[in-house]
N, C-alpha and C positions, 0 to 999 in steps of 0.2 A: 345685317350691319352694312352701312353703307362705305364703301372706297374713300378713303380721302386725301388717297394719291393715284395717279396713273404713270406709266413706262410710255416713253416714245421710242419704241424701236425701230433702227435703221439700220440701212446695208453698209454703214462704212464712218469710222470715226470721224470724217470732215464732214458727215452727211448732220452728226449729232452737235460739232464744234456751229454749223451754220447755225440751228434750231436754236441751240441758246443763246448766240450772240443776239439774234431776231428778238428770242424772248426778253431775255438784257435790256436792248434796247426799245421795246414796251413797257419795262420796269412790270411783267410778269415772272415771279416767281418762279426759278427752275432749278435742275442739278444735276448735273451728269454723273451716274452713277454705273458700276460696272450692271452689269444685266442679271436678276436674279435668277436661280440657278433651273426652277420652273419651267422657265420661258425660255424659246431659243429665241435667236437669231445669228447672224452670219459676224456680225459686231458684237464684239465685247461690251462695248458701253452704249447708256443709250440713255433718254434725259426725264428726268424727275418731273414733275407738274402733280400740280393740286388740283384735283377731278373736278371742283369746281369752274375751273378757268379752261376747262376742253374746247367748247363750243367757240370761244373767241381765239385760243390760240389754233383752232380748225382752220377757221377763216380768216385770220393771220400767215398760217401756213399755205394755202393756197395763194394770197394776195401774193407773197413772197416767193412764190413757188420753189417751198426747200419740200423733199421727196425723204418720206417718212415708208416705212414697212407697215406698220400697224402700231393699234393702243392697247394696254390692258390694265385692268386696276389691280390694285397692289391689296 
């Protein structure tokens, strides 16, 4: 079965508030959600995306250089 969400986890809630304003503002689908319970990271929350849109908000993310931990699917 395939993913049809992914987590963007990062080191610091301003790190997640940047990621979805970014996303927002490409009218990419996002959500900041608390971090499910699986997965760590050092942040509580961390931001919603549909696996489909990874590869563009990658290269989005870099263009804009916001600093991301890692991805995982849901």
């Amino acid at each position: 079965m395939k993913n049809h969400h992914m987590v963007i986890l990062v080191d610091s809630t301003s790190h997640a508030l940047r990621i979805e304003q970014i996303l927002v503002r490409h009218l990419i689908p996002c959500k900041m959600i608390p971090v499910p319970r699986h997965l760590s990271s050092d942040c509580g929350v961390c931001v919603r995306i549909e696996a489909g849109d990874w590869e563009k908000i990658k290269e989005l993310l870099v263009q804009q250089k916001a600093a991301y931990r890692e991805v995982h699917g849901l």
